[in-house]
N, C-alpha and C positions, 0 to 999 in steps of 0.2 A: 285306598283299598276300601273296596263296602262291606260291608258286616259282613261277618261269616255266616251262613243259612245253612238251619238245619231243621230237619223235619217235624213234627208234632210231637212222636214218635219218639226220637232220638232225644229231642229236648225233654220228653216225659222219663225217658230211661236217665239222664243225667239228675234230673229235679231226684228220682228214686236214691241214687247211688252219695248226693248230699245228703240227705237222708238218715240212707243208713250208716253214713260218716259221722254227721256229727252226733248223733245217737249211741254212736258205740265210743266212738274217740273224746266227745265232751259233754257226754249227756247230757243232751240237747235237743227236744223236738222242735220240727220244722213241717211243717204243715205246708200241704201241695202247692197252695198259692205262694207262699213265702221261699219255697222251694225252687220254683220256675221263676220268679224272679230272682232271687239270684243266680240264678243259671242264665239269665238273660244281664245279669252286672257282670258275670266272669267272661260270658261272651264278649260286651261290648269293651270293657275295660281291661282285661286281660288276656283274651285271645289275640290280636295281635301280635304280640310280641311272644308267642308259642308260634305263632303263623311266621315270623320272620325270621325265625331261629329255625324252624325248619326249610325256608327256604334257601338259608346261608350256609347251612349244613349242608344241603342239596347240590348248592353253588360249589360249595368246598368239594364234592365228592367227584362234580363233573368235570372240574378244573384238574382234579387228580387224575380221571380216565384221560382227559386232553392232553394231560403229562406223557400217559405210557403211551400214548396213540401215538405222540413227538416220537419219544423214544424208540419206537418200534418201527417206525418209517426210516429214521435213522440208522435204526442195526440192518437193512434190509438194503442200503445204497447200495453201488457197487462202484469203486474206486476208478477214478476218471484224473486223467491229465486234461481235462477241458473242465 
């Protein structure tokens, strides 16, 4: 899988939102630059496995529609001596 990419933008609203976490949560300032990299370490190091968990979860949900689709082809036969 390749890095997850996201915009200037979006990466600038994350770098913000650490910020104002660790600020209120452990009073702790973090300065812009030290901000956007770490939002480029949570990226690289830990996005993944938020990426793969939502994909398994995905997996799980469409495996469950492929279920009721079985099922529902099923109640819909009409009984055959062939």
């Amino acid at each position: 899988m390749s890095e997850i990419e996201f915009t200037h933008e979006q990466k600038q609203a994350m770098a913000e939102a650490l910020q104002r976490f660790l600020e209120s949560e452990c009073d702790t300032e973090l300065g812009q630059f030290d901000a956007l990299f770490l939002v480029d370490f949570i990226n690289k190091e830990l996005a993944p496995a938020f990426y793969n968990k939502g994909v398994s979860d995905a997996k799980s949900a469409l495996e469950r529609r492929m279920l009721d689709i079985s099922d529902d082809f099923y109640s819909i036969e009409k009984d055959s001596k062939y």
